[in-house]
N, C-alpha and C positions, 0 to 999 in steps of 0.2 A: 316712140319713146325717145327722148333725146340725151345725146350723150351721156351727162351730167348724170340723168337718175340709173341708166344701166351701169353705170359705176358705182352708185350706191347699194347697187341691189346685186351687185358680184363683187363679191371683195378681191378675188385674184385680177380684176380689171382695176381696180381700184389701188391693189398694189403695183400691181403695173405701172398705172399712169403715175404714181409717186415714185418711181426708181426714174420714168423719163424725165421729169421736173428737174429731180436733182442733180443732171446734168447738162440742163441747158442756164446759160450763165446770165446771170441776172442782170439788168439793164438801168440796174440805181445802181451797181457795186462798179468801183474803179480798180485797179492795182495800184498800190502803193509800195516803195521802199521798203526792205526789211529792216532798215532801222532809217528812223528819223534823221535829217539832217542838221546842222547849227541853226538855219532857218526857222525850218518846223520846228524845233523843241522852244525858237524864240518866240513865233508867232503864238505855241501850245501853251506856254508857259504861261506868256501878259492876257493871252483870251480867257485862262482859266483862274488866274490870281495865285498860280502855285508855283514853286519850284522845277530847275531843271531836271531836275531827278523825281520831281512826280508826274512831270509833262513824257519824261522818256519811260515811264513805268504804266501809266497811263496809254501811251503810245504802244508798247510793245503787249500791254493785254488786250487791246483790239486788233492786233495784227494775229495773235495766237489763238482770237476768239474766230478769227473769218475763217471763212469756207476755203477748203484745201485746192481747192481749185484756181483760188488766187491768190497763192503764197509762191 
């Protein structure tokens, strides 16, 4: 039986391997500043067609939304 299905068919193996996941750090995510710079909020701003203050509010609810682990 391979891995894959003995975790489908035991759930406390299945909780398990999701408590390890969640601390191995993901490989598309970067760290970022905790807040934007004059740059970024310029580059955020003209790429999005909005203001600086929706480019920094924008900005700051994807930082509040990522994983704790890269804050």
């Amino acid at each position: 039986m391979t891995t894959q299905l003995k975790l489908l068919r035991n759930p406390a193996l299945m909780e398990s391997a999701n408590d390890s996941l969640e601390t191995v750090p993901m490989s598309d995510h970067v760290r970022v500043p905790a807040k934007p710079s004059l740059d970024m909020l310029t580059a955020g701003s003209s790429a999005g067609g909005v203001s600086f203050q929706k480019a920094w509010e924008i900005y700051m609810a994807m930082v509040r939304k990522s994983p704790s682990q890269y804050r």
